[in-house]
N, C-alpha and C positions, 0 to 999 in steps of 0.2 A: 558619591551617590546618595540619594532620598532616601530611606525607610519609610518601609511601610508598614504602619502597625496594623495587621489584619483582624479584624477581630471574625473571629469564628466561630463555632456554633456554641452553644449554652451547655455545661457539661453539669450534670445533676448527678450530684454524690450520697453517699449513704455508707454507714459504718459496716463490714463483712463482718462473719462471725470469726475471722482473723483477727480482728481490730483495727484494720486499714479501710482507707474509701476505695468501693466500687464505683466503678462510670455506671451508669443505668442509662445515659442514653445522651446521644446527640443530636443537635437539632441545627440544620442550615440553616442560613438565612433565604429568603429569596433568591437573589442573585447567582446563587451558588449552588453550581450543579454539579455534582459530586462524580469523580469518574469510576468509583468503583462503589462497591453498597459497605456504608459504611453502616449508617442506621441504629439500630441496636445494635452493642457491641455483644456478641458470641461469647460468653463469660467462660463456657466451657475450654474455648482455646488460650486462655487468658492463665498461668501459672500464677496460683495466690497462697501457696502455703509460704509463707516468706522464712527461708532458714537464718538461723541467731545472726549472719552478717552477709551484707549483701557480697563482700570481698571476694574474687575469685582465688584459690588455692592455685598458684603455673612457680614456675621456678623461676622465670626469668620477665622481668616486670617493668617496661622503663618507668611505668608513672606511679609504682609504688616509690615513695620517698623516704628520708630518713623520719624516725619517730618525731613527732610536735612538742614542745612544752609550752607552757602559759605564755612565758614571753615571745615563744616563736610566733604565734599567735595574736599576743598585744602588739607586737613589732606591725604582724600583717595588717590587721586592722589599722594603724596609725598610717603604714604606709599607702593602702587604700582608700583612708580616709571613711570606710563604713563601717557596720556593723555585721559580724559574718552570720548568718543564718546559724541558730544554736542546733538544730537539727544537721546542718554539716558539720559544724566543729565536733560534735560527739562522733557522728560517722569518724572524722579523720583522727581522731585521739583513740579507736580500734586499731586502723590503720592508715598511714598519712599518701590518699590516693593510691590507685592502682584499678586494675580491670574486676569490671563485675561480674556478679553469676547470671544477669539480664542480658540482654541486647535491643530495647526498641521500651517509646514511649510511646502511646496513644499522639497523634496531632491530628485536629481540629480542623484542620482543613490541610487538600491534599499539600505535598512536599512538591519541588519541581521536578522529582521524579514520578510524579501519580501518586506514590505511597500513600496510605492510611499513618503511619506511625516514622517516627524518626528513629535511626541508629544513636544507640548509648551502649558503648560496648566498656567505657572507661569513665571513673570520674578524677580530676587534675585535686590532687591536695596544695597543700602551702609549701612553696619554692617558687627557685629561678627558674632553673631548664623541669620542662615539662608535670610548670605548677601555674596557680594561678598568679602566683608574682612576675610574671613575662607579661601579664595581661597587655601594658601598655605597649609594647610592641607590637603587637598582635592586630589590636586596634588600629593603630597607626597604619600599619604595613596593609591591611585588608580594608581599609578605609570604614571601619564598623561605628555605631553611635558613639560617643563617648556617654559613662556611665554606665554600660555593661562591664562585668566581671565573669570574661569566659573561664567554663571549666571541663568542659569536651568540645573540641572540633578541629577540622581539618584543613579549613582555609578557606572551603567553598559555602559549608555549613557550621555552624557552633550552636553550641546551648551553653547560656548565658546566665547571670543574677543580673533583673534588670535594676538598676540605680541611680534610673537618669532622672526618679522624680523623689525618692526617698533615700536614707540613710542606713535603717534597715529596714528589716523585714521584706525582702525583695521579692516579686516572683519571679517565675522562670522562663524565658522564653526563647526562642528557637530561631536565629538567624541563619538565611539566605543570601549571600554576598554576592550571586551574579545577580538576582532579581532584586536586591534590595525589600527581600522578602522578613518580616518581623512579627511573631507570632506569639502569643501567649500557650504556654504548656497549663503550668498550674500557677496555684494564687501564694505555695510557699513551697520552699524545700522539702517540705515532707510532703505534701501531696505528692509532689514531682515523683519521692519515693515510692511512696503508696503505690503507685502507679505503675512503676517501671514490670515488664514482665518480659518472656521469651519468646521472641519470633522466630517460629521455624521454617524456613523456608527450602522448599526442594529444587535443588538444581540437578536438571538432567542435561547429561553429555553426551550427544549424538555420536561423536567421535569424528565430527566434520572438521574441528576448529585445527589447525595443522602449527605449530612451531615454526617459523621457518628466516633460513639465513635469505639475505639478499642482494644480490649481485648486481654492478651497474647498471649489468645489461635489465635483470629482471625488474629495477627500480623504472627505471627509465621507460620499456614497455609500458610499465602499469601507469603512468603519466601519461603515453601517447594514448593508449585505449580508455584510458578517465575512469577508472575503475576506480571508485571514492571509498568506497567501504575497506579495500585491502590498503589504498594507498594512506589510509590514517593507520594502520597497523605498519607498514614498513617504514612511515616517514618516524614513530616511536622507534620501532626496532634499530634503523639506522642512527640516530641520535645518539642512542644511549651504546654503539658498541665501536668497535673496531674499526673506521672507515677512511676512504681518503677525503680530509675536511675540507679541501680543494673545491672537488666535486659536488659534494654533498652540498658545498653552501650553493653554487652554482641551481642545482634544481631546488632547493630552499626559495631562494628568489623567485624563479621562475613560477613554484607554487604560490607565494606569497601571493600572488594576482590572481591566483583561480577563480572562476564563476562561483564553486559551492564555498559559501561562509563556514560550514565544517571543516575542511580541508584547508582552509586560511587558520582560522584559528589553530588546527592542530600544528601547523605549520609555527604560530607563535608561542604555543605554549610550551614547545620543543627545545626552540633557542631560546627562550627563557630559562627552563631549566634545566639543560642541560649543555649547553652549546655557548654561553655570551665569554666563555673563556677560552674556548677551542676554536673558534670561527674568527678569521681574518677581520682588523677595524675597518676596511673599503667594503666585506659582505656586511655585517654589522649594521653599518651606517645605512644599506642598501633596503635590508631588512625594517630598522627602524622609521627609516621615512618613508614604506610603504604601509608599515602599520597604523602609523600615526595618522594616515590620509584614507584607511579603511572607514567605509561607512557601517562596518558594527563598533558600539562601545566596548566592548569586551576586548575585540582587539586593538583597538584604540589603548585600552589600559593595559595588556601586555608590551605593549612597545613603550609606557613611561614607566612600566617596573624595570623593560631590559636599561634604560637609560640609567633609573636609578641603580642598577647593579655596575655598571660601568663607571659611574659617579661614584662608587664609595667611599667616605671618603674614612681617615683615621681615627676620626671623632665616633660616626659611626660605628667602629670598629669598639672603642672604649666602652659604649653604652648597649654595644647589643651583645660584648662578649660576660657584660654585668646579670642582662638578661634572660640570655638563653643560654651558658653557659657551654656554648659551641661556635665557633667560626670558621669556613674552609674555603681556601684559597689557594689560588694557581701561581706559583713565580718560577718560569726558564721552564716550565712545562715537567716539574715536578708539581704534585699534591702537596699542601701543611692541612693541619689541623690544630687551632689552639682550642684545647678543652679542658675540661673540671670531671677526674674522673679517682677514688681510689683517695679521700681527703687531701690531692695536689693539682695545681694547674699546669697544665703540659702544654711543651710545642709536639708535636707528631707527624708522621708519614704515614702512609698505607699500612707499614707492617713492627712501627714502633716508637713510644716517646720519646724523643730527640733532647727533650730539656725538658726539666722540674723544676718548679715554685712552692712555695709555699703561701703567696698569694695570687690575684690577679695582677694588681699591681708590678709586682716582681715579674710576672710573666710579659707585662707589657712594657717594663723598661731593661730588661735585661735580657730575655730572647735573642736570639742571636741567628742569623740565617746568609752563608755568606759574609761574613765580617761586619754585618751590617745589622741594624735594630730593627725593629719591627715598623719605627715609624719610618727610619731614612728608606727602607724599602716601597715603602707604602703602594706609593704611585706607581711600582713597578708591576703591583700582584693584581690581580683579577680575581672577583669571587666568583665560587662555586656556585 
């Protein structure tokens, strides 16, 4: 996919009696008709006493990581190849990543949600699993520019060090992966800061929205009468639980061709993630060549991700278990888990480490599942 660097309205700063920049004001351009009043920004709803660290105080933290020293850091840099923003590296030598006491930046122009401001609930420190050393995976896997260096996002959106035209001093900006949407935040790491504040938002609960299990029969109805809004919540529901995967892939299919492009897509993004190790290779294949012949792009590219899950191959496995420090896969319709957890790498099941290393290496030559290795197994497993 293209990027597009948007540029967006003109954001005019000025020092608070805090010692940070205030926004004083945005300005569209022409073209851009804004869907909700952005305008002056409301300073009063704006939290600016900034406390001694942005760091959230929780007990349980995946992205806070272990402390940094110099070298962890000349390592990162080297292997990045840039230079890291000195206003992050002091942030992460407080603490190395984890969640903040913020949630939302200001953005410049609306989000693909409408939004005035993007979610920042966490920033990624220096590592593999859930740091910015996975970056390159990350990129690849979500088709992103190369030279960004993500450090919050979820797959659909990220906030980035842009790096595609300098080494350092980057600014920061805010990608869109279904629209190929590319955004400038601020002009460096610390504004980005300066900037970040709390978004409150109220959600009220009628008490309409109901839990609910679902039964062939009730599946099935709700396909005949076209009911599009329940049937993307039960085709979720059913995916992820208890069902007969017979049947299930059966109306899968038969949705895959529906009229509404919502209900196609939810239909892919299902068996992609949850389903390409449970659903039969003749539904599979059935699935894939209807996606691939869809005329949205979006399902177009879930059907060459389920491929590439189906394709994984061992090489794969070596380089992404380097990166993310996680891999999970199906073999005889048990779960494994190889992971990096407690200073050892483990083989695992649902409810316990099966094997211990001491490196990854050892994990990937000596594993053992069935009498077998990890690679002679290979071809057998399906990833999660």
């Amino acid at each position: 996919m293209a990027y597009e660097d948007v540029s967006g309205p003109e954001i005019k700063v000025g020092m608070s009696s805090f010692g940070y920049e205030e926004k004083a004001l945005y300005r569209y351009p022409k073209f851009q008709r804004p869907l909700k009043v952005y305008g002056k920004i409301n300073l009063k709803t704006i939290k600016r006493s900034k406390p001694l660290t942005i760091w959230k105080a929780t007990e349980s933290d995946e992205y806070k990581l272990k402390p940094l020293t110099v070298s962890d850091i000349k390592e990162a840099e080297n292997r990045l190849k840039v230079r890291l923003p000195k206003a992050y590296l002091e942030l992460l030598m407080a603490q190395n990543g984890g969640q903040i006491v913020y949630n939302a930046h200001p953005s410049p122009v609306p989000t693909d949600w409408g939004d005035s401001y993007v979610q920042v609930e966490y920033i990624m420190g220096i590592g593999k699993e859930n740091g910015i050393l996975g970056n390159s995976y990350f990129i690849k896997e979500w088709g992103l520019p190369e030279g960004l260096i993500l450090f919050n996002g979820d797959g659909h959106s990220w906030l980035a060090f842009d790096y595609r035209k300098v080494q350092s001093d980057p600014e920061i900006v805010y990608v869109e992966s279904d629209s190929g949407k590319l955004v400038k935040l601020a002009s460096s790491f610390e504004e980005f800061l300066a900037n970040l504040y709390v978004e409150e938002e109220e959600f009220v609960f009628d008490g309409s929205f109901e839990f609910k299990d679902y039964s062939k029969e009730d599946f099935e109805k709700l396909r005949e009468k076209n009911n599009s809004e329940e049937l993307v919540i039960a085709i979720g529901t059913l995916s992820q639980g208890d069902v007969d995967e017979e049947w299930l892939g059966k109306q899968l299919v038969l949705l895959s061709k529906h009229l509404d492009p919502y209900i196609r897509s939810e239909v892919a993004g299902n068996v992609w993630n949850y389903l390409t190790y449970r659903l039969d290779e003749d539904t599979l294949l059935q699935l894939i060549e209807t996606f691939r012949a869809d005329t949205d792009s979006d399902i177009q590219m879930l059907g060459e991700m389920i491929v590439e899950k189906l394709n994984y191959s061992y090489d794969q496995l070596k380089e992404d278990i380097q990166l993310k420090g996680m891999v999970s896969f199906s073999l005889n319709s048990s779960i494994y888990h190889l992971n990096n957890h407690s200073g050892q790498w483990h083989l695992s099941n649902s409810e316990r480490d099966l094997q211990s290393f001491g490196t990854v290496e050892e994990l990937l030559n000596q594993a053992v599942i069935e009498g077998k290795t990890l690679e002679q197994i290979w071809n057998e497993v399906k990833i999660l």
